[in-house]
C-alpha positions as CSV (number, residue, x, y, z in Angstrom):
1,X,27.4,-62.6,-18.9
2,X,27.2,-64.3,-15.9
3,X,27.5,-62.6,-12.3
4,X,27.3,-63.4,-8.4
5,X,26.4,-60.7,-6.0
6,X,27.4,-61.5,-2.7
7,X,27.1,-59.4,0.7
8,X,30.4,-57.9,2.6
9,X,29.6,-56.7,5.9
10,X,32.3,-54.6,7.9
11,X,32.4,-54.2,11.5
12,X,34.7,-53.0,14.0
13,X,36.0,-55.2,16.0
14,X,33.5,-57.7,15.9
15,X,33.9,-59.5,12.4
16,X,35.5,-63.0,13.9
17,X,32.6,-63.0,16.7
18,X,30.0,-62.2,13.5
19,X,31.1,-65.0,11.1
20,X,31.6,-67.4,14.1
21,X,28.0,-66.8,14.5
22,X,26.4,-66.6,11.1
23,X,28.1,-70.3,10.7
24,X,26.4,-71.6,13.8
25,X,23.0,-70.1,12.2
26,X,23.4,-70.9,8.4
27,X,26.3,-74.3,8.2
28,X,29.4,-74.0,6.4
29,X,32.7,-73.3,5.6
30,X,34.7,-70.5,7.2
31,X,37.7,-68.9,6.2
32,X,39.2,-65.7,8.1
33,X,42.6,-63.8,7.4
34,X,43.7,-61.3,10.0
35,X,45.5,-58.2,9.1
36,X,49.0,-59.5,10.8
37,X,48.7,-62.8,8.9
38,X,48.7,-61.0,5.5
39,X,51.5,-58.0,7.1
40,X,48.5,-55.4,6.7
41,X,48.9,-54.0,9.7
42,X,50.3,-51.0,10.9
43,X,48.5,-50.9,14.2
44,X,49.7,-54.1,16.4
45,X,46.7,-54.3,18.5
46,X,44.7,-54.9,15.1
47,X,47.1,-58.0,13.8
48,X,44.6,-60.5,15.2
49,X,41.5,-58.4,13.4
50,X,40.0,-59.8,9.9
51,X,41.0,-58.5,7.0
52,X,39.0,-60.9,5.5
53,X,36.0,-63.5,6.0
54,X,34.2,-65.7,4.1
55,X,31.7,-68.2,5.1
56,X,30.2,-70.5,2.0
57,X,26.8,-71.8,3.9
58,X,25.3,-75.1,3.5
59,X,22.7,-73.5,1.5
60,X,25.0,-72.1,-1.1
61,X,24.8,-68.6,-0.4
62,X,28.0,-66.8,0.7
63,X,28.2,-63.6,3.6
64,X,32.0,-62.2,3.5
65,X,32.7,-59.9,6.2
66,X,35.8,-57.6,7.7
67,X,36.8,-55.3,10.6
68,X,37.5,-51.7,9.0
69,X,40.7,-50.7,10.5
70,X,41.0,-48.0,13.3
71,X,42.2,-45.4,10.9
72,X,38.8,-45.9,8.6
73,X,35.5,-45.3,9.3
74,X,32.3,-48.0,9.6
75,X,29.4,-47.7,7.5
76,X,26.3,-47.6,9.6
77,X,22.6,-47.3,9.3
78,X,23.0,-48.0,5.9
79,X,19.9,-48.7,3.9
80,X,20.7,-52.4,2.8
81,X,18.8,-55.4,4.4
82,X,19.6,-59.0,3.8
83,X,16.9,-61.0,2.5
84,X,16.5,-64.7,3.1
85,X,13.7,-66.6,1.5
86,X,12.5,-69.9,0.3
87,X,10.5,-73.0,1.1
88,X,11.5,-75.1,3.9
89,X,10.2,-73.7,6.9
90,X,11.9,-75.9,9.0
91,X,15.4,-74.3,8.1
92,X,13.7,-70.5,7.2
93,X,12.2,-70.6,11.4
94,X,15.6,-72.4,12.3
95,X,17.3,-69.6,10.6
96,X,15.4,-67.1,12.5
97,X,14.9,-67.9,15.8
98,X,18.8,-67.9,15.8
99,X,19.2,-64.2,14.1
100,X,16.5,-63.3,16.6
101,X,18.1,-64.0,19.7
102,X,19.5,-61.3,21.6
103,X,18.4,-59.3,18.5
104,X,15.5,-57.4,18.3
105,X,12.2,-58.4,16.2
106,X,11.5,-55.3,13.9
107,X,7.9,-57.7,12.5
108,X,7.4,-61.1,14.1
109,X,7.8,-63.6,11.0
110,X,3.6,-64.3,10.6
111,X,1.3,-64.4,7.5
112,X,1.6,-61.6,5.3
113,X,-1.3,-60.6,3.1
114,X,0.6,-61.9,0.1
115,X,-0.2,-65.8,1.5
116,X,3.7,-66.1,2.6
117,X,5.3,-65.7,6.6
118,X,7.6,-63.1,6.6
119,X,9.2,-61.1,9.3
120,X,11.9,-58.5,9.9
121,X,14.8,-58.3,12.5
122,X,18.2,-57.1,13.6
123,X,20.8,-59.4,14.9
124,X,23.0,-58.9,17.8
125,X,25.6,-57.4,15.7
126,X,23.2,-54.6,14.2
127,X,22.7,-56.1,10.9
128,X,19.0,-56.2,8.7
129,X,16.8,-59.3,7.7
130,X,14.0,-60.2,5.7
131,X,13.1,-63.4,6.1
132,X,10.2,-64.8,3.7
133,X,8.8,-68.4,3.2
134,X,6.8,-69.3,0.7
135,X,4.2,-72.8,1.3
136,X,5.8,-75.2,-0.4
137,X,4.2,-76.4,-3.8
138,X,2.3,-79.5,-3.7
139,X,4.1,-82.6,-6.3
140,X,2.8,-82.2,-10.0
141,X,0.1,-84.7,-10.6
């Protein structure tokens, strides 16, 4: 069996802004649909709200995202964290300088005692990160 686990984060208000900025940090395509586009909307002043996001990044990862209607509740303080890692650090510091501005640095990215950088933060739109990077191996001889 083969599977693909993929983050959905839900805001209020707020998804288009979010999505808008997770492609200016991590490449990509994006796709939104708003509630009025798809006739999901009870509420007219929620028509232009997303009802659904996706944004396939450069790096083959996917975020999908929505704003939870009015009517619903958001999930907050929830006890997931998104966890980017790899290799490059050239992309991986890229990656979080961006998340970290005007967001708030929970553990500056800096040598852990497990011989990689890692570092913590929230964005501006309240949402968890890990971000890890490994030295790169050296070529096979």
């Amino acid at each position: 069996m083969s599977a693909i686990m993929t983050p959905y984060l839900s805001f209020r208000d707020q998804a288009a802004d979010a999505l808008r900025f997770y492609q200016g940090v991590f490449g990509g395509e994006l796709a939104m649909t708003t509630f009025g586009e798809q006739g999901m909307s009870p509420d007219p002043a929620e028509a232009d709200k997303v009802m659904h996001g996706r944004l396939d990044s450069r790096a083959g990862f996917v975020l999908m995202a929505s704003d939870t209607p009015a009517s619903m509740g958001v999930p907050s303080g929830s006890a997931i964290t998104l966890s980017l890692s790899g290799d490059d650090a050239v992309v991986l510091d890229g990656w979080w300088d961006a998340l970290t501005a005007d967001g708030t640095i929970v553990l500056p990215l800096e040598l852990a005692p497990w011989g990689e950088r890692f570092g913590m933060c929230t964005d501006r739109y309240g949402i968890d990160w890990m971000v890890s990077i490994a030295e790169a191996s050296p070529p096979a001889a």
